[in-house]
Structure formats: C-alpha cells, structure tokens
PAMI-292896 format. One record per atom (N, C-alpha, C): residue in one letter; x, y, z. Coordinates in steps of 0.05 Angstrom, whole numbers, padded with zeros to 5 digits, always signed. Layout:
# PAMI-292896
AXYZ ...
# end
This chain:
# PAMI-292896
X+00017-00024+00000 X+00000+00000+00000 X+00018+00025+00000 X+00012+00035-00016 X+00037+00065-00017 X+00014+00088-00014 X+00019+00107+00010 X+00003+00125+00016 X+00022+00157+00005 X+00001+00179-00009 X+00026+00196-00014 X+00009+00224+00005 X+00031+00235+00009 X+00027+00253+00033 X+00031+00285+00022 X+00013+00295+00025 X+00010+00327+00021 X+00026+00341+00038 X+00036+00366+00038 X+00056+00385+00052 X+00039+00374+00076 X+00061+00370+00094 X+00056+00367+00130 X+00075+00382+00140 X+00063+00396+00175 X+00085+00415+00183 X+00096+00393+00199 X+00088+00365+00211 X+00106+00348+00222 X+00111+00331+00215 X+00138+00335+00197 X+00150+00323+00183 X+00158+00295+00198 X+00168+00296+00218 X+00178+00276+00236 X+00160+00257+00247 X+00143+00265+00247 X+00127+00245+00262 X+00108+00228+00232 X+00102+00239+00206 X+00094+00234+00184 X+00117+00212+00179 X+00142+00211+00183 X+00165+00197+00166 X+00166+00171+00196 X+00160+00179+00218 X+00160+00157+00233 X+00133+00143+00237 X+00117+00145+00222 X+00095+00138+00224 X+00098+00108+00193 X+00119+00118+00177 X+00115+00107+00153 X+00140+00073+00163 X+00136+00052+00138 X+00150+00037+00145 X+00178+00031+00128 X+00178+00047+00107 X+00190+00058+00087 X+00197+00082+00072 X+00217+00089+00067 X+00221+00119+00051 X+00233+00108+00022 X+00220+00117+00000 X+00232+00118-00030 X+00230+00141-00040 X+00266+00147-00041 X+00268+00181-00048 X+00261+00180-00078 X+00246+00198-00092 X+00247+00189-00123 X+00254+00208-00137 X+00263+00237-00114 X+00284+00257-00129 X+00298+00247-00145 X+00302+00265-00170 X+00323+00249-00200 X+00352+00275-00183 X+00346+00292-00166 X+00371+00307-00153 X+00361+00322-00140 X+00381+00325-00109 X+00373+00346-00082 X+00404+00355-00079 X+00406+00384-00066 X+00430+00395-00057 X+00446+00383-00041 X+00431+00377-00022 X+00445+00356+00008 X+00426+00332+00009 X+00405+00332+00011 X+00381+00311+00021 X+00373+00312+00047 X+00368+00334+00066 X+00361+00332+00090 X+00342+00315+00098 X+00318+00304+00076 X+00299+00284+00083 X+00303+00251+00081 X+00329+00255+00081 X+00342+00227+00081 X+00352+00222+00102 X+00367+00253+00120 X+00370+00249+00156 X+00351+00244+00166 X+00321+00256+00153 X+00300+00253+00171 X+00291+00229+00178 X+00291+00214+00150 X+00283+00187+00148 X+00303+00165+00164 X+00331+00166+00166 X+00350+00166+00174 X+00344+00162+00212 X+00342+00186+00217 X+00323+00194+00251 X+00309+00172+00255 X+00286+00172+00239 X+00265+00159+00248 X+00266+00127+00249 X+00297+00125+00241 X+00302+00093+00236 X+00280+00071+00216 X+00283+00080+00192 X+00262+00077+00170 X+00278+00067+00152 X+00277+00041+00136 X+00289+00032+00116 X+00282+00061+00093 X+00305+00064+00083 X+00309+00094+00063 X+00315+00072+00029 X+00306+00076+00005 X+00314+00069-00014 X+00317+00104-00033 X+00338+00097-00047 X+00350+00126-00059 X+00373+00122-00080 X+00368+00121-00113 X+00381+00124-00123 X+00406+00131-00125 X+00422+00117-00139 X+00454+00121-00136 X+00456+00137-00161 X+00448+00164-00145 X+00456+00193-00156 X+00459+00221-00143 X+00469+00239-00150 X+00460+00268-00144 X+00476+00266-00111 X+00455+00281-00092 X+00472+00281-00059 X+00467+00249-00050 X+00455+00232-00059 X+00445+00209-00047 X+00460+00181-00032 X+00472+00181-00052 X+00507+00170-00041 X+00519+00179-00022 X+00526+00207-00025 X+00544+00219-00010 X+00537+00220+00025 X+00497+00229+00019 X+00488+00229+00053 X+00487+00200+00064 X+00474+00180+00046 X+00474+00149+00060 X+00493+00133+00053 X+00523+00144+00044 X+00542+00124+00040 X+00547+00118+00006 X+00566+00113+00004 X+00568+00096-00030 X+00560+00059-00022 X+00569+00052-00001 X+00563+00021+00005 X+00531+00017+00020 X+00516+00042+00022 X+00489+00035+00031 X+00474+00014+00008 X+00463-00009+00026 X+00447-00024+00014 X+00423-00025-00002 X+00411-00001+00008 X+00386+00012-00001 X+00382+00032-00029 X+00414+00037-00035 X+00413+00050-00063 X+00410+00026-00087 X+00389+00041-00108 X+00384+00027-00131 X+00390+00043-00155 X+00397+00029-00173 X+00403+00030-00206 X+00381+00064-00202 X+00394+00081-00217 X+00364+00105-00223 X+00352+00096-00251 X+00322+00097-00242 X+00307+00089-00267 X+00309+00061-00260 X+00305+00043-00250 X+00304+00020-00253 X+00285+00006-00237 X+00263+00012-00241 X+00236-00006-00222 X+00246-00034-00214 X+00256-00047-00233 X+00266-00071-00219 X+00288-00074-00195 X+00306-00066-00200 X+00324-00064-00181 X+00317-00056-00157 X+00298-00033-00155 X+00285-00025-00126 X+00267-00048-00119 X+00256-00058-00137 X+00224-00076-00126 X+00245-00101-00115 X+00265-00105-00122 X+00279-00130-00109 X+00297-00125-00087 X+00303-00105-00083 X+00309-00085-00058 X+00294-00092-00036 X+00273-00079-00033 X+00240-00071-00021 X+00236-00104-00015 X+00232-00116-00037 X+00228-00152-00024 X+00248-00163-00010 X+00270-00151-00007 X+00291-00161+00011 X+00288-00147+00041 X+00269-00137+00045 X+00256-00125+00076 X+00249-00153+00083 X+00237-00168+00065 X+00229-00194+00088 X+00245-00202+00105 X+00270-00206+00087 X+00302-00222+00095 X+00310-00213+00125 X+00299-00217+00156 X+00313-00197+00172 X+00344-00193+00179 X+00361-00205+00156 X+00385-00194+00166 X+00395-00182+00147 X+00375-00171+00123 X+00367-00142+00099 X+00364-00117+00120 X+00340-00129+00130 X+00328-00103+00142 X+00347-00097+00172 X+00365-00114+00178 X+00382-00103+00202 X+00399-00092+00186 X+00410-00099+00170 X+00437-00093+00152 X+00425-00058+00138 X+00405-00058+00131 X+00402-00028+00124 X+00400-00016+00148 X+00389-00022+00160 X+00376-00005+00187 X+00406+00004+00201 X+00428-00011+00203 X+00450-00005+00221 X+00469+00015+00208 X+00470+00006+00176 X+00490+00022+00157 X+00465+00050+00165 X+00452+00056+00164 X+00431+00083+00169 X+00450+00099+00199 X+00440+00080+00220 X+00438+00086+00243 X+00475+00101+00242 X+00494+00078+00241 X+00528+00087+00231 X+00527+00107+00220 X+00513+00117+00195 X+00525+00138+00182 X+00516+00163+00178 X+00492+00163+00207 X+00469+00180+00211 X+00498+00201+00244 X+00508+00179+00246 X+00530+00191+00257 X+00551+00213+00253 X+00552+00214+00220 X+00571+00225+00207 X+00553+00256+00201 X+00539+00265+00221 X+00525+00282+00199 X+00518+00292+00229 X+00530+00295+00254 X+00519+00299+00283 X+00523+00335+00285 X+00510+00349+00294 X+00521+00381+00296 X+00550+00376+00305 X+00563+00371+00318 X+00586+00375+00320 X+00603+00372+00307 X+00606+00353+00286 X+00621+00342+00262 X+00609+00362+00232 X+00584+00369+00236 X+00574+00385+00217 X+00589+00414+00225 X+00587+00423+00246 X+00599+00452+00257 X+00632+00458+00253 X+00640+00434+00248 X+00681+00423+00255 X+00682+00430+00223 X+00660+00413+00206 X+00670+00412+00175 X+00660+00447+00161 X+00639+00455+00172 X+00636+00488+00165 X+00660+00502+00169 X+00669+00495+00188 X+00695+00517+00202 X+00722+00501+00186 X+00725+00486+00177 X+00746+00474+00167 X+00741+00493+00132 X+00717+00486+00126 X+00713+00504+00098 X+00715+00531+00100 X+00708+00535+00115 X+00703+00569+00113 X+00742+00575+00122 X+00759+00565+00142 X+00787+00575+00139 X+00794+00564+00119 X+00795+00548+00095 X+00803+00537+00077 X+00794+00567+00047 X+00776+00573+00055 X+00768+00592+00031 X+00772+00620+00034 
# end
C-alpha cells in the first residue's frame, strides 16, 4: 500500500509513522529528508545519484540503479530477509553519525578557513 502525503508541518512524526522511505528525487543539494528518514530509523531506498550517495554512503544497501523499477522492487522484497532489514537499518543508524552538529559545525569551520 503506498500512501502519498501532502505538505505536512510534522514532518517527523509523518516519516516515523511510515514503514518505508523511497526518495524518487532524479537530484537534491544535500538531502536533509534522508536524515530525517535516517532519525526515524526507517528503511530509506535512494538512487545512486546526485547528494544520495554521498548522505547514506556509497556502500548503503538501499541504493538502486536510477530508473530502474526492478532493481528497487527486489530491494523492497529483501525487507522480508531480517538480516536485509538489520543490515540497512544499522549502515543508516552508523552513518546518521557522520552528519551529528558537532562534526557538521568542525567541517563548516574547516571550509570556511580553507576559503
């Protein structure tokens, strides 16, 4: 059942409410709704393109072929598998790490004396 969701102001509680996220942006600047999803500890699927890689990893499990219905739909059926759905869920949780205000605040200040 895929429900689609009109502008909500709580975003967080809408993305923890869901049992899945499929980004179907073809490109985003950063992807902040991939931390969100990320947060909410939500299997994330997201094309291996644009910021998508970069925020959930190049080795995240959850990225698929872009354009490729198949490759996601056999993705998505590997939620049954529970040591799929631990294996995404942990690479999430790991690299939801990499993105903490403090490491975000260290890498601004590292750019900004660099420029």
């Amino acid at each position: 059942k895929v429900v689609m969701l009109d502008d909500r102001k709580e975003v967080l509680q809408a993305i923890s409410d869901a049992n899945l996220y499929i980004m179907h942006s073809h490109s985003e600047g950063f992807g902040l709704v991939l931390l969100e999803g990320m947060q909410a500890s939500i299997p994330i699927f997201a094309p291996k393109r644009s910021s998508f890689p970069e925020v959930l990893g190049d080795t995240y499990p959850g990225l698929f072929i872009p354009d490729n219905r198949q490759d996601l739909v056999q993705k998505i059926l590997r939620l049954e598998n529970s040591s799929f759905l631990h294996q995404i869920s942990s690479s999430s949780v790991k690299r939801l790490e990499e993105f903490g205000p403090d490491k975000m605040a260290a890498a601004m200040n590292r750019t900004a004396i660099n420029t």
